[in-house]
Kinemage of the C-alpha trace (Angstrom):
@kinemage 1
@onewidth
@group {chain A} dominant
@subgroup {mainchain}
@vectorlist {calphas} color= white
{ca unk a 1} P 17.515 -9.748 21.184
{ca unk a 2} L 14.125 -11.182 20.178
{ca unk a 3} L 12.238 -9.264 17.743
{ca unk a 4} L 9.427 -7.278 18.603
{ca unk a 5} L 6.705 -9.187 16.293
{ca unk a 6} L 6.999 -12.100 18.838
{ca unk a 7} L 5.205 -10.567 21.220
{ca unk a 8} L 2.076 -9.816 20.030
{ca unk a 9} L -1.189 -11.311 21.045
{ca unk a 10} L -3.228 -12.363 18.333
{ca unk a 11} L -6.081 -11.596 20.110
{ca unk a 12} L -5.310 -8.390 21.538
{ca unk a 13} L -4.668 -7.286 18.196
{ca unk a 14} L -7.964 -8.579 16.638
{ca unk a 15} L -9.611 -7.204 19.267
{ca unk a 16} L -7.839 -3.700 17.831
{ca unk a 17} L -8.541 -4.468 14.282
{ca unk a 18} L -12.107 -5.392 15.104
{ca unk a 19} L -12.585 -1.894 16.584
{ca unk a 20} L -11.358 0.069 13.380
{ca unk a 21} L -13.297 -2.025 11.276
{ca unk a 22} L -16.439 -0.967 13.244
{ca unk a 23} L -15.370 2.660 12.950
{ca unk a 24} L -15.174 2.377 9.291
{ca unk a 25} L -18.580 0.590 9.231
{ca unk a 26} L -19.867 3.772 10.670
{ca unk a 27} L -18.401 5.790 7.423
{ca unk a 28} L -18.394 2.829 4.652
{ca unk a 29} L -20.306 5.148 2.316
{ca unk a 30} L -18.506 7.910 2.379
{ca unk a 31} L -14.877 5.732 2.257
{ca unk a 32} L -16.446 4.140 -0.797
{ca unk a 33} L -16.529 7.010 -2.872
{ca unk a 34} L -12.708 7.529 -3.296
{ca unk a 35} L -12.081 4.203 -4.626
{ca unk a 36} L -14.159 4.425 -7.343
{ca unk a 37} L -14.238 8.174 -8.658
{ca unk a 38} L -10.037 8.283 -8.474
{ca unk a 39} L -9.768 5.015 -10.965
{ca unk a 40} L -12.604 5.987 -13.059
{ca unk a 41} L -11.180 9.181 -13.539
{ca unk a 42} L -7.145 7.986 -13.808
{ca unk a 43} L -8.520 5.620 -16.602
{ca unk a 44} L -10.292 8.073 -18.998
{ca unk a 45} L -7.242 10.651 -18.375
{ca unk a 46} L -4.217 7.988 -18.566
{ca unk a 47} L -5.563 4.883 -20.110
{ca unk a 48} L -7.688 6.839 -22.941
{ca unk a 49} L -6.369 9.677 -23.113
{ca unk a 50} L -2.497 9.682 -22.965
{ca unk a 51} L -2.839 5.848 -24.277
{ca unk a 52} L -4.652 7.880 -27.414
{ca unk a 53} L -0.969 9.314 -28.304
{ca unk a 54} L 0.815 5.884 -27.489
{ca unk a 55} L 1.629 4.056 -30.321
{ca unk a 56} L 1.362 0.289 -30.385
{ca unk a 57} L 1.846 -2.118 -27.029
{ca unk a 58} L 4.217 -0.990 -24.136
{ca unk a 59} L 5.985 -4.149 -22.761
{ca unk a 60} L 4.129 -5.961 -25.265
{ca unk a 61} L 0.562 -5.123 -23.390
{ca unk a 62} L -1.421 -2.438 -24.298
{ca unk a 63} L -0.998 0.882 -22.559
{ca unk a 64} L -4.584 0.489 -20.957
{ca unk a 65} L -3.646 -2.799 -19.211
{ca unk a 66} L -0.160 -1.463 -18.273
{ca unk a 67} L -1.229 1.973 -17.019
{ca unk a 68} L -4.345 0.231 -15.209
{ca unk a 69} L -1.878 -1.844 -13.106
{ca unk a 70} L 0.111 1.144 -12.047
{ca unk a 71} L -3.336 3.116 -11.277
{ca unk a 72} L -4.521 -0.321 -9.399
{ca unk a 73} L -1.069 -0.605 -7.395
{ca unk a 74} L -0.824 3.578 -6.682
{ca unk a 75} L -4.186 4.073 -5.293
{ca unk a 76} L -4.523 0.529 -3.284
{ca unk a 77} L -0.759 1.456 -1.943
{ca unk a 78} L -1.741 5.252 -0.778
{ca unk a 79} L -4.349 3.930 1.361
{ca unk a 80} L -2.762 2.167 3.423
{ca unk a 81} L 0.443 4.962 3.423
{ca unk a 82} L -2.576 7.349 4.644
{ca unk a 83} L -4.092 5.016 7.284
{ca unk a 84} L -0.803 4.684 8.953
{ca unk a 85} L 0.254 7.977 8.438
{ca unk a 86} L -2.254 10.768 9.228
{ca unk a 87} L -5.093 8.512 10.476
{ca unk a 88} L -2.648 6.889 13.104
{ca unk a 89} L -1.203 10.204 14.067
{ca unk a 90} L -4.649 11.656 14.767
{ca unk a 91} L -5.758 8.008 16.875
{ca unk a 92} L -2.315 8.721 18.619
{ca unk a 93} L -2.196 12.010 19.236
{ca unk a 94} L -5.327 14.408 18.990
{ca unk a 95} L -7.642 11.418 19.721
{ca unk a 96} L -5.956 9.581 22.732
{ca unk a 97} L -7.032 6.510 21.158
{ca unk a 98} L -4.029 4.435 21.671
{ca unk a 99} L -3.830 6.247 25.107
{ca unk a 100} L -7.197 4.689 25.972
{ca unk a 101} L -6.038 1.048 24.445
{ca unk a 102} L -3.053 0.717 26.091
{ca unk a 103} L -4.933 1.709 29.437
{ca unk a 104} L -5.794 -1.957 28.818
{ca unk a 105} L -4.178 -5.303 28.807
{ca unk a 106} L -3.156 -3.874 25.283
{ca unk a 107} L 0.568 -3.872 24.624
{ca unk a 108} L 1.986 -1.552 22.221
{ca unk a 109} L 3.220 -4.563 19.618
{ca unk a 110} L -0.417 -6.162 19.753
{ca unk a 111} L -1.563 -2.285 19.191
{ca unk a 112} L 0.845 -1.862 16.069
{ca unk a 113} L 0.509 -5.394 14.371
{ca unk a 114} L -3.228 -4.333 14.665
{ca unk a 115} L -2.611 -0.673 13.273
{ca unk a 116} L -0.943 -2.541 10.291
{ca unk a 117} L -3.197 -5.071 9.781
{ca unk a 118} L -6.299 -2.814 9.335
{ca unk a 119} L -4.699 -0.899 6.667
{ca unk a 120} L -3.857 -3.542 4.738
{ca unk a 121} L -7.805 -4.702 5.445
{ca unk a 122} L -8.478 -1.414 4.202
{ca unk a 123} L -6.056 -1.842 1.080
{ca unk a 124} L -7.411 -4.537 0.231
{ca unk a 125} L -11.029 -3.796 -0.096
{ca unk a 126} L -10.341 -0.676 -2.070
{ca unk a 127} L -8.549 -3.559 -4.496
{ca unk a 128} L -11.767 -5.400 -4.940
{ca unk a 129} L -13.026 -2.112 -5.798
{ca unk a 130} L -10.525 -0.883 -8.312
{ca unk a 131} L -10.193 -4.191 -9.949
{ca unk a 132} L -13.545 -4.243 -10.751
{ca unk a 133} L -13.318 -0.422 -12.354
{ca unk a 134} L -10.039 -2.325 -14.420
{ca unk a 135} L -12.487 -5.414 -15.486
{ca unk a 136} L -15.275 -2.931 -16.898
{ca unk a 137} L -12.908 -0.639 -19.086
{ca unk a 138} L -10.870 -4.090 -20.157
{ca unk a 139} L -7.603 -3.964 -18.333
{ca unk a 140} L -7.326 -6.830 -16.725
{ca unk a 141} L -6.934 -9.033 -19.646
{ca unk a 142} L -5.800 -12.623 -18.034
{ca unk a 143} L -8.078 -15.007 -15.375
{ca unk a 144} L -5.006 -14.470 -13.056
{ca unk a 145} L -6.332 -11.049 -12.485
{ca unk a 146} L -8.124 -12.357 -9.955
{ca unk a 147} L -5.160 -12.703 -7.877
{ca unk a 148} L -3.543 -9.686 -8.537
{ca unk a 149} L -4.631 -7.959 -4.924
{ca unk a 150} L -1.693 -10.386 -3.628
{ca unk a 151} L 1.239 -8.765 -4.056
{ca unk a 152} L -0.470 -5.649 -3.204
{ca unk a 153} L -1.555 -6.653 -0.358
{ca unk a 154} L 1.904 -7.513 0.721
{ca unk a 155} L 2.963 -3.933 -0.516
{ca unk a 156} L 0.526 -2.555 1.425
{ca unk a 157} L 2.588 -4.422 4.455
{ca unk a 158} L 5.380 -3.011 3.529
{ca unk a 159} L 3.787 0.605 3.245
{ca unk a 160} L 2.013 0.370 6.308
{ca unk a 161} L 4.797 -1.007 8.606
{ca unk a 162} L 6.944 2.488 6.776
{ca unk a 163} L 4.468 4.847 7.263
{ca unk a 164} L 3.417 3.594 11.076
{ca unk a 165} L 6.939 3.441 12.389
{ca unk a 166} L 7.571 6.673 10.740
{ca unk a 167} L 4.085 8.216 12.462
{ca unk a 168} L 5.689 7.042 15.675
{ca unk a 169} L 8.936 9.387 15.348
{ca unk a 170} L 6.783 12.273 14.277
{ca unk a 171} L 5.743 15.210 16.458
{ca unk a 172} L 4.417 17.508 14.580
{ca unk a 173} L 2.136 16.605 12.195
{ca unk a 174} L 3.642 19.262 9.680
{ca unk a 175} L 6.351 16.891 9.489
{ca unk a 176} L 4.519 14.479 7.190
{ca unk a 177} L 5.458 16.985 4.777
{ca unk a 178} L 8.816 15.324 4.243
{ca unk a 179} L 7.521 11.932 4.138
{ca unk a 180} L 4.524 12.593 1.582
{ca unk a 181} L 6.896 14.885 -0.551
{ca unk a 182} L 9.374 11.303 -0.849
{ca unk a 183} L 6.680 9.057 -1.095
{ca unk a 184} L 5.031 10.899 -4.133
{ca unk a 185} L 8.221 11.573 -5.983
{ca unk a 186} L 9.185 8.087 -5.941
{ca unk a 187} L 5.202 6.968 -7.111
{ca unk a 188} L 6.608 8.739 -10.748
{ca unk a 189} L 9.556 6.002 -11.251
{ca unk a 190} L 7.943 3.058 -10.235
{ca unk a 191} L 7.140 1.980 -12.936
{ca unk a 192} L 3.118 2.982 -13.653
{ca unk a 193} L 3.026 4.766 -16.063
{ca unk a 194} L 5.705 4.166 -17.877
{ca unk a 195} L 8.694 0.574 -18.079
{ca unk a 196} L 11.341 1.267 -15.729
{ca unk a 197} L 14.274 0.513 -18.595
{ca unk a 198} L 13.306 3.348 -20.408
{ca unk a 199} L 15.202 5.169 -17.192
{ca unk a 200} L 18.844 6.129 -17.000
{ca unk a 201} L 20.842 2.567 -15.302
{ca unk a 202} L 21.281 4.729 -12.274
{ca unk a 203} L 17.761 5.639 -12.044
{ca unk a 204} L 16.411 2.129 -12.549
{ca unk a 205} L 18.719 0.618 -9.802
{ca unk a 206} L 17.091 2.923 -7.729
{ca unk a 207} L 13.427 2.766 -8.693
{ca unk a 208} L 13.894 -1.357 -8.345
{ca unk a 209} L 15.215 -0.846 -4.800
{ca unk a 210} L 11.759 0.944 -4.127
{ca unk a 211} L 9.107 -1.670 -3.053
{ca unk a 212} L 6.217 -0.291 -4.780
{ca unk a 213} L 7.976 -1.033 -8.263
{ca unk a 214} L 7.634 -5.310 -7.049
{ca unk a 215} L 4.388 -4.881 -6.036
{ca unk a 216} L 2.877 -3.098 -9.568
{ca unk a 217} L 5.285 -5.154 -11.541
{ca unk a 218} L 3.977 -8.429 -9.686
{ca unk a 219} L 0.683 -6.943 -10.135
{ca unk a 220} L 0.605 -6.207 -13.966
{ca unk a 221} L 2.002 -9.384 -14.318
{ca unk a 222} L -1.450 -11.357 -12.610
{ca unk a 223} L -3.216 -8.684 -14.777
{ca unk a 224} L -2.030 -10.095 -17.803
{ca unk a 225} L -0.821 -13.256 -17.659
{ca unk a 226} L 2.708 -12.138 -18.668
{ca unk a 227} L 5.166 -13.605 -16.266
{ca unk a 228} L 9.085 -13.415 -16.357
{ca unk a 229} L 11.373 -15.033 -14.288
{ca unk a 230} L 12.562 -11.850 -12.259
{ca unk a 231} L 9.027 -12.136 -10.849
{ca unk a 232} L 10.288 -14.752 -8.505
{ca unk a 233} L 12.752 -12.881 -6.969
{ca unk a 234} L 10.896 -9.732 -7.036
{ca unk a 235} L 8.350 -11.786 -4.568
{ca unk a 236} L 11.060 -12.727 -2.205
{ca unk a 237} L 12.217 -9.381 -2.064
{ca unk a 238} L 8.602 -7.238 -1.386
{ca unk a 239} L 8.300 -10.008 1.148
{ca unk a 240} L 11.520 -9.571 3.202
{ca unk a 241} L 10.600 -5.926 2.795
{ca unk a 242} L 7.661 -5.897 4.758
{ca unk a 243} L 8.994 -8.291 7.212
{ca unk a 244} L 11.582 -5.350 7.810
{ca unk a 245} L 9.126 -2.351 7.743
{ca unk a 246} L 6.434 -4.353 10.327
{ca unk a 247} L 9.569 -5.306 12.672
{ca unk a 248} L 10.298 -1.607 12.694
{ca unk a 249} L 6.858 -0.336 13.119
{ca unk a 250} L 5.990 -2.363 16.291
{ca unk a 251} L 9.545 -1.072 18.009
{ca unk a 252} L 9.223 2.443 16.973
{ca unk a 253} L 5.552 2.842 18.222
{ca unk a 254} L 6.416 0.614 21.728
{ca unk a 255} L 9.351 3.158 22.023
{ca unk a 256} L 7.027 6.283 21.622
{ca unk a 257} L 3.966 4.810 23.693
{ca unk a 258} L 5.667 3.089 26.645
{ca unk a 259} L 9.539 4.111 26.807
């Protein structure tokens, strides 16, 4: 059995990509607003005002810098959970949209690999955004900032590929209830806003088989020039991960568009 990703067209699925991007063109202003009011606002509560009652460094970085990676990471990694997740489900089902591109020489792993790619797109400009809002206050503390988007943006893969090939088994949109209710519980011990060994041994075995901890730990880690040696296989891991997810996501929506 081959795997799905091999057969999608790169140029189908630009040609998908291209036509969300020009949909968001439309709306840029109104999209931009989000990723700068949320991180403003998570900064002043978390970074100055709960790092007001933190004494001294947490992981030997100051709570500002740590916290900012974990607001960074959270908000970059919802958008693209929400652009394959409700924003797909409305293109696929009250819309028709994926109806009216697979009326075309369109197949259903170019239109998924496409899905994915433009939420990641869209990740990753809110990143640029946010990192910005992190450089102002002073949480990004290292010139390897710069690259923290990166692991981010391969969390976003990994979120994306999740959330699509979950949006492909749902029917009923009030079933995103279940998904949103996991995705947000497991957002408060994945390490943000707070280490993860402060956590019972069961707890943090379970927090560290969660993606989204690699990606903000990977993250923080480009933020402030601290770098351990778990970080290596943390990378490999959030990489296979998303590998996994985006195999799953193209066979879950051809099975729901074509079968």
């Amino acid at each position: 059995m081959s795997l799905a990703a091999t057969h999608i067209n790169a140029r189908d699925a630009l040609a998908v990509w291209r036509r969300n991007v020009e949909v968001h063109l439309r709306l840029w202003k109104m999209h931009l607003v989000a990723p700068i009011i949320q991180p403003v606002f998570s900064i002043l509560a978390f970074g100055w005002g709960v790092g007001a009652l933190v004494a001294g460094k947490v992981s030997g970085i100051p709570y500002l810098s740590f916290v900012g990676a974990g607001i960074l990471g959270l908000t970059v990694l919802m958008r693209a959970m929400f652009e394959t997740t409700y924003a797909a489900y409305f293109r696929m089902v009250y819309q028709s949209t994926y109806d009216a591109i697979l009326a075309t020489p369109v197949d259903a792993e170019s239109l998924a690999f496409a899905e994915v790619l433009w939420a990641i797109t869209h990740a990753a400009l809110d990143t640029l955004i946010i990192l910005v809002v992190l450089v102002v206050f002073g949480a990004a503390t290292s010139s390897w900032a710069i690259l923290s988007p990166l692991p981010l943006i391969v969390g976003s893969l990994f979120i994306a590929g999740l959330s699509l090939g979950i949006t492909a088994h749902v029917h009923d949109i009030d079933a995103f209830n279940v998904y949103m209710a996991a995705f947000f519980s497991t957002m408060l011990i994945c390490g943000a806003w707070f280490p993860i060994y402060v956590l019972p041994t069961w707890l943090r075995l379970v927090a560290w088989a969660i993606p989204m901890t690699e990606s903000i730990d990977l993250s923080r880690a480009l933020l402030t020039g601290q770098f351990l040696f778990r970080h290596i296989y943390e990378s490999l891991y959030l990489l296979l991960s998303g590998v996994v997810a985006v195999e799953w996501a193209i066979r879950s929506l051809r099975r729901r568009m074509v079968a």
